[in-house]
N, CA, C and O atoms as a GROMACS GRO file, in nm:
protein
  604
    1UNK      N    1   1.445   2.942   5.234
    1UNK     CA    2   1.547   2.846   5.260
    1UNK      C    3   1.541   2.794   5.403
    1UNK      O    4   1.585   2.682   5.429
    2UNK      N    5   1.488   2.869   5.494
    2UNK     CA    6   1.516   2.825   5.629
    2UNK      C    7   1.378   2.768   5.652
    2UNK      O    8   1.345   2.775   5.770
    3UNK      N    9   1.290   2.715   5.574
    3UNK     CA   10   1.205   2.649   5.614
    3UNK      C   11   1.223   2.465   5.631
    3UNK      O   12   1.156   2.398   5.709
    4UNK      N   13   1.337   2.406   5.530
    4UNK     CA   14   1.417   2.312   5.534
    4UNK      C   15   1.462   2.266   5.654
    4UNK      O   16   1.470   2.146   5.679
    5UNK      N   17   1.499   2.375   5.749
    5UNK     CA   18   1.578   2.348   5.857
    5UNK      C   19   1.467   2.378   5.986
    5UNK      O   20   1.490   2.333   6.098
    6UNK      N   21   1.356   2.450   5.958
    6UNK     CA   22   1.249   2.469   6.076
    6UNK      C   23   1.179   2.349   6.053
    6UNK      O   24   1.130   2.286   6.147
    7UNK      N   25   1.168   2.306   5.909
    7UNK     CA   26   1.021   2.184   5.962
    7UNK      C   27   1.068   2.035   5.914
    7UNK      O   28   0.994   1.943   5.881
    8UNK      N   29   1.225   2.035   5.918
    8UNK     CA   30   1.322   1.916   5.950
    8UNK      C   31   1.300   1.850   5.829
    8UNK      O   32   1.296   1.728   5.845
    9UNK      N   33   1.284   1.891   5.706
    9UNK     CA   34   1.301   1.820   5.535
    9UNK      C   35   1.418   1.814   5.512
    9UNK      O   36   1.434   1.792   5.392
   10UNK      N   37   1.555   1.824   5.592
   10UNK     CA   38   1.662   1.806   5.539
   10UNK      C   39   1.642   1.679   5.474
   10UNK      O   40   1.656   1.692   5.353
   11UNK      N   41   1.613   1.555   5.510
   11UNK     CA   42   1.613   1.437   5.431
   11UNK      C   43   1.575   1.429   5.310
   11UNK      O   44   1.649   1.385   5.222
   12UNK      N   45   1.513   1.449   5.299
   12UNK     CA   46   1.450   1.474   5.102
   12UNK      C   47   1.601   1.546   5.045
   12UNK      O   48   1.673   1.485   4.966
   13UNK      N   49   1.627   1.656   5.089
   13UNK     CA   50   1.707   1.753   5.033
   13UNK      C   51   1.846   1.725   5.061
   13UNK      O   52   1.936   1.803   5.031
   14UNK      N   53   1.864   1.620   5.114
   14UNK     CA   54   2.007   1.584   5.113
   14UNK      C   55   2.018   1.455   5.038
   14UNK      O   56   2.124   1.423   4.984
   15UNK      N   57   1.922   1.387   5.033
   15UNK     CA   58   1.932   1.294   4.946
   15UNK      C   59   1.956   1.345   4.738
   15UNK      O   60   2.035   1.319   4.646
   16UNK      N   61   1.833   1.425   4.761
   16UNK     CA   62   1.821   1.512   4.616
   16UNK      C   63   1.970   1.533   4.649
   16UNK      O   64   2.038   1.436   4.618
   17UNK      N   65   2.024   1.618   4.694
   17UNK     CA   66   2.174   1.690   4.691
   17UNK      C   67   2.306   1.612   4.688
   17UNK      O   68   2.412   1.668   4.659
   18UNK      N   69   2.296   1.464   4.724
   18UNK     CA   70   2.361   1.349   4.696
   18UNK      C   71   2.342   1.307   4.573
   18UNK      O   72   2.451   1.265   4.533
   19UNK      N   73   2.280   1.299   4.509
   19UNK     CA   74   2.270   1.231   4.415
   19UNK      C   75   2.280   1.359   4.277
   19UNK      O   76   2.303   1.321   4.162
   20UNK      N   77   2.260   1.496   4.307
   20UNK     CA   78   2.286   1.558   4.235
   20UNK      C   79   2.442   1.598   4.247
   20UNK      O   80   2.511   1.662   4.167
   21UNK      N   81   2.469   1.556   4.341
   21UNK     CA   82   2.664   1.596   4.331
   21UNK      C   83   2.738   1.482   4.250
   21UNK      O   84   2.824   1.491   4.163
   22UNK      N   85   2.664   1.344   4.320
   22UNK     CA   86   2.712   1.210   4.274
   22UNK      C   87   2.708   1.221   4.090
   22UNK      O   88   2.798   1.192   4.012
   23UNK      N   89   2.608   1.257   4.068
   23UNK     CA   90   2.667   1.314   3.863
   23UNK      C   91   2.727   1.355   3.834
   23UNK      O   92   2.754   1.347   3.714
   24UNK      N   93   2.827   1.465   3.957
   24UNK     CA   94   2.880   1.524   3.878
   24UNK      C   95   3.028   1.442   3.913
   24UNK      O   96   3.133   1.507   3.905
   25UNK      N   97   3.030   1.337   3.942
   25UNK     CA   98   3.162   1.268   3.994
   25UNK      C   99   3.173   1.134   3.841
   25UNK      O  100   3.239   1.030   3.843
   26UNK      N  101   3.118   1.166   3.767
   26UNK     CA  102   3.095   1.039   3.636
   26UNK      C  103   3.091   1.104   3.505
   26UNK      O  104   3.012   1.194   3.479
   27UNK      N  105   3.182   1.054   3.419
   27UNK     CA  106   3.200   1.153   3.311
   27UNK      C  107   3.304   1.215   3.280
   27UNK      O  108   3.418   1.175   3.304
   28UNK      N  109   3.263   1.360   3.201
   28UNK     CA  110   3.361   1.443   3.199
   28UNK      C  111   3.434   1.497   3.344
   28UNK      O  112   3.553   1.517   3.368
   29UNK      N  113   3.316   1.513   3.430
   29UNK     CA  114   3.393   1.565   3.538
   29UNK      C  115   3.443   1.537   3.660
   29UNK      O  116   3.469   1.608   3.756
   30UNK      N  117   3.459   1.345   3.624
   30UNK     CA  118   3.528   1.285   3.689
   30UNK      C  119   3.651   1.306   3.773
   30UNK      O  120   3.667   1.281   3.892
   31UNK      N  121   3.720   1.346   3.702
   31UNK     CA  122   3.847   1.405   3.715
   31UNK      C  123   3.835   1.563   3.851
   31UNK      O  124   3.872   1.594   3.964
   32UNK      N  125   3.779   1.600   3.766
   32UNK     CA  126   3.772   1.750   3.878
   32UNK      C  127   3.676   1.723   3.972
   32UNK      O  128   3.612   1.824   4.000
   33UNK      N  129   3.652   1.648   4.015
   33UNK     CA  130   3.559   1.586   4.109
   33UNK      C  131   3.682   1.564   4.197
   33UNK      O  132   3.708   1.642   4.289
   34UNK      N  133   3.744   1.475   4.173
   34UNK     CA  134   3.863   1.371   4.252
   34UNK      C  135   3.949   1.478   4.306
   34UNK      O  136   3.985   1.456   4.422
   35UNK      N  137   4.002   1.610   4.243
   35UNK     CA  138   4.110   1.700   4.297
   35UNK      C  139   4.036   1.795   4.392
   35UNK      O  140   4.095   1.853   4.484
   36UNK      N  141   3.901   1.809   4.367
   36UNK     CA  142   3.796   1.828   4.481
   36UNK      C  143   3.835   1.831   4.627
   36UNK      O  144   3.851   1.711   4.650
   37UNK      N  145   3.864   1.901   4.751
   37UNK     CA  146   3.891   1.873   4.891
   37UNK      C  147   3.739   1.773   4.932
   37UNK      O  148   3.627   1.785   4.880
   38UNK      N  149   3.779   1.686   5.030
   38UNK     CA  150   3.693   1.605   5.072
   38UNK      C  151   3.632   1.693   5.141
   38UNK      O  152   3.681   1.791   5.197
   39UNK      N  153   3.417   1.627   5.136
   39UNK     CA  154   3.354   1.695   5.227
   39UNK      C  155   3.343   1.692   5.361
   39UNK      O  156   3.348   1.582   5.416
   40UNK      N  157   3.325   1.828   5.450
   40UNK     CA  158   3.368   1.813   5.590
   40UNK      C  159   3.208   1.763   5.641
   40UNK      O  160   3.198   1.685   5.736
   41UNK      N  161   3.138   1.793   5.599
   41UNK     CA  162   3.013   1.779   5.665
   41UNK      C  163   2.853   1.720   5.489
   41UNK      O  164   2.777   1.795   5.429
   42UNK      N  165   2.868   1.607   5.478
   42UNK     CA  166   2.793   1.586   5.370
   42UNK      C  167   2.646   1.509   5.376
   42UNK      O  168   2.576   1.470   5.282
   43UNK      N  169   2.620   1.500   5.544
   43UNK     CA  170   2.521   1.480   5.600
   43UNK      C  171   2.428   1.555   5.600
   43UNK      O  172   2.315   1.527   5.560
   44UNK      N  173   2.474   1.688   5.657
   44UNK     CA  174   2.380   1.775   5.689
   44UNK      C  175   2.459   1.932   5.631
   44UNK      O  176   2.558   1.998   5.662
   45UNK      N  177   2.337   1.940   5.519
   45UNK     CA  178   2.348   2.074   5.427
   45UNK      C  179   2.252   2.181   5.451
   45UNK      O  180   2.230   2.278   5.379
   46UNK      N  181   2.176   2.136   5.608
   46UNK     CA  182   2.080   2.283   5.608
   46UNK      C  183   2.139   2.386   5.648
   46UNK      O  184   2.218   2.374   5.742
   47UNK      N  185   2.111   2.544   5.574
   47UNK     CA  186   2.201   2.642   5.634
   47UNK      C  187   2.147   2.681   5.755
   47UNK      O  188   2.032   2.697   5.797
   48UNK      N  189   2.275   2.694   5.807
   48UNK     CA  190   2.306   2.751   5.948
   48UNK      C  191   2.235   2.918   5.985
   48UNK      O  192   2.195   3.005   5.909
   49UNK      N  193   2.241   2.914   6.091
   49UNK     CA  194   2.161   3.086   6.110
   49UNK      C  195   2.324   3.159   6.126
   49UNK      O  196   2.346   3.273   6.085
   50UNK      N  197   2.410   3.089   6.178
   50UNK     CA  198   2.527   3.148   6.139
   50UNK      C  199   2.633   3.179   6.070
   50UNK      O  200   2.725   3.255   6.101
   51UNK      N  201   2.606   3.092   5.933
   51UNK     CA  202   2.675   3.079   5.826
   51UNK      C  203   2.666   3.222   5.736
   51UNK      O  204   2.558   3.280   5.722
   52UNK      N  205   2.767   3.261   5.690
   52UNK     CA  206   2.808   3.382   5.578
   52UNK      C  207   2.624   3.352   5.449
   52UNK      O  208   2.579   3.259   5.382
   53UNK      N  209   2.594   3.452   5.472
   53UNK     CA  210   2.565   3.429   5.333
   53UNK      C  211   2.622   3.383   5.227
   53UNK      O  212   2.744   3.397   5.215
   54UNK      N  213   2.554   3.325   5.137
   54UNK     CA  214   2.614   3.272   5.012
   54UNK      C  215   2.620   3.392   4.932
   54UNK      O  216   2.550   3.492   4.945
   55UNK      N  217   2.723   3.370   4.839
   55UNK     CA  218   2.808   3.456   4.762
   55UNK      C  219   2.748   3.481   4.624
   55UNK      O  220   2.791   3.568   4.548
   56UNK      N  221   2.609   3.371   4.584
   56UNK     CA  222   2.507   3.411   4.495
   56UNK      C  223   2.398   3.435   4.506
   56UNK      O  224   2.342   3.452   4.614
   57UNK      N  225   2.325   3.443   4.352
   57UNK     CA  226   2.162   3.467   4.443
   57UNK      C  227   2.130   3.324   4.358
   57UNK      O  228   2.202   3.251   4.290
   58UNK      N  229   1.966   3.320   4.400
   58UNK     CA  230   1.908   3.237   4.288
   58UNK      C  231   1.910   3.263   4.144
   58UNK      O  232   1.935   3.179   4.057
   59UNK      N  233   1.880   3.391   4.126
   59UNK     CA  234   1.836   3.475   4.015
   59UNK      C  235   2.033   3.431   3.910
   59UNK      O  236   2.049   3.408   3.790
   60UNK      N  237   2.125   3.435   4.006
   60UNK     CA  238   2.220   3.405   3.928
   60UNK      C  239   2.234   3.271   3.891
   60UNK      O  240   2.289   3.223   3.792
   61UNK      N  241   2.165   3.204   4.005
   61UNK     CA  242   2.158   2.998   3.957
   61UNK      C  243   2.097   2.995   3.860
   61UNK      O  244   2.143   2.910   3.784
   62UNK      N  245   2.020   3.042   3.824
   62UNK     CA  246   1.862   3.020   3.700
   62UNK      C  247   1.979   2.998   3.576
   62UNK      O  248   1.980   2.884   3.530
   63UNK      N  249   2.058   3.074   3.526
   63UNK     CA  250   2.073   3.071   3.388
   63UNK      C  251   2.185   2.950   3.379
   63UNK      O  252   2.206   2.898   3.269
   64UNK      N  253   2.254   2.907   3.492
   64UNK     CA  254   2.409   2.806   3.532
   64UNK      C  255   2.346   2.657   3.423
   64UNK      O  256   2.243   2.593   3.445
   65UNK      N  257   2.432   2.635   3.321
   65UNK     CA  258   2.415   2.507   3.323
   65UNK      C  259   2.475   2.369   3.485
   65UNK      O  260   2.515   2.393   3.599
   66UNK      N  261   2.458   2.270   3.432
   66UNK     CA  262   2.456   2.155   3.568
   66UNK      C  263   2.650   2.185   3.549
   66UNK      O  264   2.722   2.178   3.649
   67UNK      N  265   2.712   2.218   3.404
   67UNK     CA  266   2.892   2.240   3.498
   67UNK      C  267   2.924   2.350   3.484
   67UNK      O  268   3.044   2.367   3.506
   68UNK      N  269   2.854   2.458   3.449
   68UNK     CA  270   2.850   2.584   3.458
   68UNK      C  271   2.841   2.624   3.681
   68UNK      O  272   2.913   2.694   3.752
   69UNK      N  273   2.753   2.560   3.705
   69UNK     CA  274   2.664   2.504   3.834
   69UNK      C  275   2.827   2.499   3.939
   69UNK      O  276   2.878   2.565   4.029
   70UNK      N  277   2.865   2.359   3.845
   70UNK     CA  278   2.995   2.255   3.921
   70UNK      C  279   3.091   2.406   3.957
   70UNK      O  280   3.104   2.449   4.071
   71UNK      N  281   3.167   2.490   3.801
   71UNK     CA  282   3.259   2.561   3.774
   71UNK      C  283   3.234   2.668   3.930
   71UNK      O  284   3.311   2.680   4.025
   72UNK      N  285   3.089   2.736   3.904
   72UNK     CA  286   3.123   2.826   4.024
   72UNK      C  287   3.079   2.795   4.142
   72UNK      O  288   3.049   2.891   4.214
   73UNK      N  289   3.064   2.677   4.189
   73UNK     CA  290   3.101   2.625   4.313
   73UNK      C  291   3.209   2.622   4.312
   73UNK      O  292   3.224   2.507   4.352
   74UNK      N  293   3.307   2.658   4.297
   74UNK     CA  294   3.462   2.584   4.327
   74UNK      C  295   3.484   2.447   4.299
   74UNK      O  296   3.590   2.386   4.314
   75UNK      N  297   3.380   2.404   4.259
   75UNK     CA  298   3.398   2.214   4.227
   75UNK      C  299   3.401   2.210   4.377
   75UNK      O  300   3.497   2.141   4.413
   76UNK      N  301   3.306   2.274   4.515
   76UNK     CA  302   3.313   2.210   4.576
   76UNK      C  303   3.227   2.148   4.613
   76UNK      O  304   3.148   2.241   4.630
   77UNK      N  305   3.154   2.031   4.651
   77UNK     CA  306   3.052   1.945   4.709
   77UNK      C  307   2.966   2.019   4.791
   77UNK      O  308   2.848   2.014   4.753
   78UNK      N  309   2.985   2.083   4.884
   78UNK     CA  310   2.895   2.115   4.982
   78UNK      C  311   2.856   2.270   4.933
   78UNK      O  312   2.767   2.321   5.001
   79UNK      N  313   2.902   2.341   4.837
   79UNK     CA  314   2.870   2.467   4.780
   79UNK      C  315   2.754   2.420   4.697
   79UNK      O  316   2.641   2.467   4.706
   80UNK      N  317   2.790   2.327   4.618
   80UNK     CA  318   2.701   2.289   4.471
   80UNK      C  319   2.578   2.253   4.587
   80UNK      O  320   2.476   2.321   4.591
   81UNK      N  321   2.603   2.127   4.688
   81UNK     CA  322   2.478   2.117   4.744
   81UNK      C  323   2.407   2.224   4.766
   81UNK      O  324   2.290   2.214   4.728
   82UNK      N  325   2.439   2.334   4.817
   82UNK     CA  326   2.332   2.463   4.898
   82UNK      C  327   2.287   2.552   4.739
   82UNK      O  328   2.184   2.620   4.728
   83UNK      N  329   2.379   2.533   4.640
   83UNK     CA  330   2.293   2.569   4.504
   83UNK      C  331   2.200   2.473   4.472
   83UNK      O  332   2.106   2.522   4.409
   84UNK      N  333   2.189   2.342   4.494
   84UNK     CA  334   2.073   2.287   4.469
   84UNK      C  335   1.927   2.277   4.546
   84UNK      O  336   1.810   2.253   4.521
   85UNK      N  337   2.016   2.312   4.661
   85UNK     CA  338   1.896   2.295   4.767
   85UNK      C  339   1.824   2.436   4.798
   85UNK      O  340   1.728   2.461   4.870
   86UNK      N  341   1.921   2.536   4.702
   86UNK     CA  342   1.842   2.716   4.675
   86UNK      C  343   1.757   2.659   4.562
   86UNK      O  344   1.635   2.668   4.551
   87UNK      N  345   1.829   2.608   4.491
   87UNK     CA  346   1.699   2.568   4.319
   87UNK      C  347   1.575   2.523   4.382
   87UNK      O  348   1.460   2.558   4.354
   88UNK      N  349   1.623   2.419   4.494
   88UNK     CA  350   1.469   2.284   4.492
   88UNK      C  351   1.364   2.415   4.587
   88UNK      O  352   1.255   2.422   4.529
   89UNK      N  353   1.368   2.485   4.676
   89UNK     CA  354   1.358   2.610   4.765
   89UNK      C  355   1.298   2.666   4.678
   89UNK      O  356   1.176   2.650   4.676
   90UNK      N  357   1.355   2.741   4.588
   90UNK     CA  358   1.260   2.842   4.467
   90UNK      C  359   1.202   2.757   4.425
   90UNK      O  360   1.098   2.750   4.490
   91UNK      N  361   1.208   2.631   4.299
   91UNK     CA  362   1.102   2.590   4.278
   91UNK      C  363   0.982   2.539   4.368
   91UNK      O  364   0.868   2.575   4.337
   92UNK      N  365   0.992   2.498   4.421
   92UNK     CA  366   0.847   2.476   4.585
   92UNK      C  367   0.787   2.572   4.548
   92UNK      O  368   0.690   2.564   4.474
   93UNK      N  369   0.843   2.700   4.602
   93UNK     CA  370   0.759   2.786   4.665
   93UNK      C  371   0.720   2.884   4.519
   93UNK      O  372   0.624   2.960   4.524
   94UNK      N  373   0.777   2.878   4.435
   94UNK     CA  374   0.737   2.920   4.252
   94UNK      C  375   0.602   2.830   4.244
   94UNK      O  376   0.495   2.875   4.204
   95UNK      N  377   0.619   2.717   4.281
   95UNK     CA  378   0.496   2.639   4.230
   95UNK      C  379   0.408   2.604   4.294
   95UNK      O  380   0.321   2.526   4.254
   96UNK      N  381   0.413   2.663   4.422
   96UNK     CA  382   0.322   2.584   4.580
   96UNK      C  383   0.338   2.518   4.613
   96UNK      O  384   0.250   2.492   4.696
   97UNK      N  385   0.455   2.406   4.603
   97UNK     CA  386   0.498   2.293   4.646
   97UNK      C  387   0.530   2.244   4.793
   97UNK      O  388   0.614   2.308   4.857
   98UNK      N  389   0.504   2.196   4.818
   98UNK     CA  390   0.561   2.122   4.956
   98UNK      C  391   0.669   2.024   4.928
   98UNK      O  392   0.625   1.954   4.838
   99UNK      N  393   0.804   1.977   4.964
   99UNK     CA  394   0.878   1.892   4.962
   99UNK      C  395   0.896   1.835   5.071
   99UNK      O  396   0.942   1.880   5.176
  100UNK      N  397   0.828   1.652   5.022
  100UNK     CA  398   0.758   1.584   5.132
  100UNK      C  399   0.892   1.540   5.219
  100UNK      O  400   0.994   1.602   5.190
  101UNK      N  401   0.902   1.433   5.331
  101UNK     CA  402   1.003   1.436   5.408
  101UNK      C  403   1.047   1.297   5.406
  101UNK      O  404   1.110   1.276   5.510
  102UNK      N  405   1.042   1.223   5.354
  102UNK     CA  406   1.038   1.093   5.311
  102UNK      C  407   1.153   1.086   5.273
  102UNK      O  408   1.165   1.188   5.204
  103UNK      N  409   1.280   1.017   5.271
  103UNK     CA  410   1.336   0.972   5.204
  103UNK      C  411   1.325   0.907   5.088
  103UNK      O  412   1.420   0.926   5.012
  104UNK      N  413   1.228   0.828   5.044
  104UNK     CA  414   1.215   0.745   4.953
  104UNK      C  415   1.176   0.887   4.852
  104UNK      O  416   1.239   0.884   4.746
  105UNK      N  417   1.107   0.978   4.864
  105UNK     CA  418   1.054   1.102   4.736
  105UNK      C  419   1.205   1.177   4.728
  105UNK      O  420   1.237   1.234   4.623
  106UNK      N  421   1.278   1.175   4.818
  106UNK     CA  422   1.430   1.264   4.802
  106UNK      C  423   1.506   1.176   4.752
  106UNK      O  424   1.595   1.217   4.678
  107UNK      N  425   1.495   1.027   4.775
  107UNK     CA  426   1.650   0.919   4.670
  107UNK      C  427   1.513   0.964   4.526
  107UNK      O  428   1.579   0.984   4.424
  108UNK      N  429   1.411   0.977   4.505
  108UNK     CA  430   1.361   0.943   4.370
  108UNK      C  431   1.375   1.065   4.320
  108UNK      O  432   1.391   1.044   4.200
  109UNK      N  433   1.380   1.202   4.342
  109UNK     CA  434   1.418   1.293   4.279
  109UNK      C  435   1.553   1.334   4.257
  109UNK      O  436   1.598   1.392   4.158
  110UNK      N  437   1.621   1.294   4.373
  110UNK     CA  438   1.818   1.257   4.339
  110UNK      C  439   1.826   1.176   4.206
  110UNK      O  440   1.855   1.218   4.094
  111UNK      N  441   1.790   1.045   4.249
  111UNK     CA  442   1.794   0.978   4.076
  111UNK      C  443   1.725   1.030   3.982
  111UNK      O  444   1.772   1.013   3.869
  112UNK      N  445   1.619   1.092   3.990
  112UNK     CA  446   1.604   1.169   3.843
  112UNK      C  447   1.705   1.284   3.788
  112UNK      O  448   1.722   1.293   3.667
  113UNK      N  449   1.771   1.371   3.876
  113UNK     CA  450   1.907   1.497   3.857
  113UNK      C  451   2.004   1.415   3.818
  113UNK      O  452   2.085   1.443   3.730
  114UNK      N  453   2.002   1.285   3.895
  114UNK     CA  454   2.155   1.223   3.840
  114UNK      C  455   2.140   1.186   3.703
  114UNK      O  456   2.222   1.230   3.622
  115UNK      N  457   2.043   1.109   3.664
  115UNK     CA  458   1.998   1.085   3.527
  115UNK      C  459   2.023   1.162   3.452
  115UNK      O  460   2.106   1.147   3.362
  116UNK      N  461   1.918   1.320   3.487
  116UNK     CA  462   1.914   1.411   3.388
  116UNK      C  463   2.053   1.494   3.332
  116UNK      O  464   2.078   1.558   3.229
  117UNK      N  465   2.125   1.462   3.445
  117UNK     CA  466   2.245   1.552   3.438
  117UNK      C  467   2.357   1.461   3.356
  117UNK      O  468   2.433   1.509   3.272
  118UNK      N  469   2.355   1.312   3.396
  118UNK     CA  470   2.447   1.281   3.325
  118UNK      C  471   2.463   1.247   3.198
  118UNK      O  472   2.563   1.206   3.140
  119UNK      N  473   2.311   1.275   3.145
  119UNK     CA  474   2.261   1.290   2.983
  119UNK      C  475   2.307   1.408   2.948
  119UNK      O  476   2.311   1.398   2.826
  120UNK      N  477   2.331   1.478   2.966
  120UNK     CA  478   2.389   1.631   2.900
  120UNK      C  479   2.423   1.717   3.001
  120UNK      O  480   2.324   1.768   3.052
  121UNK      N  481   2.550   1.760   3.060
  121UNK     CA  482   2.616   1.864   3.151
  121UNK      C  483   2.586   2.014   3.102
  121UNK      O  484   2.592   2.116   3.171
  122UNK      N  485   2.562   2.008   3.013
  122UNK     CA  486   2.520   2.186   2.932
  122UNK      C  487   2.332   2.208   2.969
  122UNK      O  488   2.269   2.312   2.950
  123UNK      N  489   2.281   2.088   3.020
  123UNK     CA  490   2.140   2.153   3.055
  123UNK      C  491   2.166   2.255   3.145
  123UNK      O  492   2.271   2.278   3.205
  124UNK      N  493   2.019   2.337   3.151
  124UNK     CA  494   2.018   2.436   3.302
  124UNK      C  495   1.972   2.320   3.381
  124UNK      O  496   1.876   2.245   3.361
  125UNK      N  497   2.074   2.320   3.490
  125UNK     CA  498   2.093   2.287   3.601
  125UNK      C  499   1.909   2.312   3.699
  125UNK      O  500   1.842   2.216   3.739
  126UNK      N  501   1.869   2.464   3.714
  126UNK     CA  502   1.751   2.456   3.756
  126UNK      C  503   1.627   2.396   3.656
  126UNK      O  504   1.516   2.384   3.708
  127UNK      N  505   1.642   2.363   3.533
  127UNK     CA  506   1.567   2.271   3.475
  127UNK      C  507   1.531   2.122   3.517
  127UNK      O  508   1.425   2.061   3.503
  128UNK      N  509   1.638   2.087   3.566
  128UNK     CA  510   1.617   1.969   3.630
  128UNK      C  511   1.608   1.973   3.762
  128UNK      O  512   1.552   1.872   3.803
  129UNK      N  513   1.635   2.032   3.831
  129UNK     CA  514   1.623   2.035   4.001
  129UNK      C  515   1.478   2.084   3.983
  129UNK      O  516   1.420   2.046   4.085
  130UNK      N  517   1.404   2.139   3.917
  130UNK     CA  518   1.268   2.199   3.887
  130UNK      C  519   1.195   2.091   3.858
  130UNK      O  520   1.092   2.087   3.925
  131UNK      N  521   1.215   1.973   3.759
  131UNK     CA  522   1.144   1.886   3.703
  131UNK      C  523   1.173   1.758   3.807
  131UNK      O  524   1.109   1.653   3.807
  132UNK      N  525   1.278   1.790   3.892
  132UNK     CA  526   1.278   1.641   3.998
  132UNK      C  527   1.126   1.718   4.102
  132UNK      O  528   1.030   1.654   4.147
  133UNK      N  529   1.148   1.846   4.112
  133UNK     CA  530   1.052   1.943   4.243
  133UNK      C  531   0.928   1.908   4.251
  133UNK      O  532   0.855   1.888   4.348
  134UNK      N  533   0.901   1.897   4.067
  134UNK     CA  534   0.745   1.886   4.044
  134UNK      C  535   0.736   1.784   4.021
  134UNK      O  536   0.621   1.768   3.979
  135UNK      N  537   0.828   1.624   4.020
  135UNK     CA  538   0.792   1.491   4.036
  135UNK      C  539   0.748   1.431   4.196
  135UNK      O  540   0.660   1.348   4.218
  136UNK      N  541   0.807   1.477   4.266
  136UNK     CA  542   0.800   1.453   4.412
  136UNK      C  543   0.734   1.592   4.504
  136UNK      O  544   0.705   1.559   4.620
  137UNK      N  545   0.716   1.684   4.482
  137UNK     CA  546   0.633   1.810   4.540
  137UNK      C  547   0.540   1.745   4.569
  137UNK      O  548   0.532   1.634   4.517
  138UNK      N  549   0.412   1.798   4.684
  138UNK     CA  550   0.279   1.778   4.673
  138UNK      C  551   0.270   1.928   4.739
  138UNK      O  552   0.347   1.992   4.810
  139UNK      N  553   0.074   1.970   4.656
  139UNK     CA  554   0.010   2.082   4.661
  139UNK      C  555   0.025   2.136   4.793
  139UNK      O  556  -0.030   2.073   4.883
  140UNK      N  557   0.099   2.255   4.828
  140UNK     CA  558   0.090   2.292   4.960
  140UNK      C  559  -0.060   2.340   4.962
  140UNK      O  560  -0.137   2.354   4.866
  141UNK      N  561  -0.090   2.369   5.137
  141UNK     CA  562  -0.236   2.330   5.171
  141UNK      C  563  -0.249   2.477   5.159
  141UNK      O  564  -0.150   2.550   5.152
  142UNK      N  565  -0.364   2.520   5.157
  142UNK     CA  566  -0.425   2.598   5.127
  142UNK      C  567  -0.403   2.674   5.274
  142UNK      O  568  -0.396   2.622   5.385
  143UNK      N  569  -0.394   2.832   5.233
  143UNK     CA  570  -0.447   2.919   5.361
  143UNK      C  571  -0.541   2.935   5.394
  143UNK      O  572  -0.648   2.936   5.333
  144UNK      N  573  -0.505   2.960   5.547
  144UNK     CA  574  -0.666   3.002   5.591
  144UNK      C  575  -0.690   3.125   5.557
  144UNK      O  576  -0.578   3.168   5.528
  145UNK      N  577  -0.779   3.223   5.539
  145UNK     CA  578  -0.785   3.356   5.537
  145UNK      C  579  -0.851   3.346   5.657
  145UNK      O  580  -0.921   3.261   5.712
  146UNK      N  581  -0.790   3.511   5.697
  146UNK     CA  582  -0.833   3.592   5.802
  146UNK      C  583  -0.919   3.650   5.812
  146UNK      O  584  -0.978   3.669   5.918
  147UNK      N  585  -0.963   3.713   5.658
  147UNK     CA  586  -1.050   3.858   5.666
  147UNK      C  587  -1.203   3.745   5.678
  147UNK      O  588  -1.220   3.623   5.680
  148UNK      N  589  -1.279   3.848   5.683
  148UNK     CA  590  -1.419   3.810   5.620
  148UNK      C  591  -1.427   3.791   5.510
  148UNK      O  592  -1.350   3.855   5.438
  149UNK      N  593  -1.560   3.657   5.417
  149UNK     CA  594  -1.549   3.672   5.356
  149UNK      C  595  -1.586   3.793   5.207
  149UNK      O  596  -1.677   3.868   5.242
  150UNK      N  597  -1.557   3.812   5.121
  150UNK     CA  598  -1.575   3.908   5.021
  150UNK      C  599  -1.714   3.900   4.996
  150UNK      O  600  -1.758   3.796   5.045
  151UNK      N  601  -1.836   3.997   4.914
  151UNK     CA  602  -1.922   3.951   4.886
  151UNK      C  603  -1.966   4.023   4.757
  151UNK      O  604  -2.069   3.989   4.698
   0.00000   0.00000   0.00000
């Protein structure tokens, strides 16, 4: 997670995280969107070195549908963001991914979550933050090795 915030990709990932909250404001959960407290900070969602740990793991995001997702955030905006931006985090690094820094690859994988989500609220939630990951990801680069080589 704190690689977001060392090699300055918040942009991709706040865009993705805009546009994956923005679904959940259309629809059924229009409504609980609106009684929602306004966000204090919806710019910038990289975690802090001083912030509480979060109160889940990934391993508990995996099974959340997208309002399963909404429900235990508190319906709040900036919670749901740092669950999406733990999903987009595991998937990368599940798949070798790099998440490029571009804005334009973070609004195009936001609009694919908003899409996907507002076609059915009962998907898993990391199904689609996974399938925006591997639309806009590119192959992280290869290591160097250290040792000698094998023979």
């Amino acid at each position: 997670m704190t690689f977001f915030a060392k090699s300055g990709r918040s942009i991709h990932t706040l865009v993705l995280c805009l546009a994956a909250a923005g679904m959940l404001s259309v629809g059924t959960i229009a409504a609980a969107a609106q009684q929602s407290a306004q966000s204090t900070s919806p710019a910038d969602i990289r975690p802090d070195a001083t912030e509480a740990p979060h109160p889940w793991t990934v391993e508990q995001l995996l099974p959340l549908t997208v309002s399963e997702a909404w429900q235990m955030s508190g319906k709040n905006e900036d919670k749901f963001f740092d669950m999406v931006q733990d999903l987009a985090a595991f998937s990368a690094k599940k798949r070798n991914l790099v998440l490029p820094e571009d804005a334009a690859a973070g609004q195009q994988a936001g609009e694919y979550i908003k899409q996907q989500a507002k076609q059915d609220h009962d998907q898993l939630l990391y199904a689609v933050v996974d399938q925006a990951v591997r639309k806009v990801g590119k192959p992280a680069p290869a290591q160097a090795s250290t040792g000698s080589p094998e023979k």
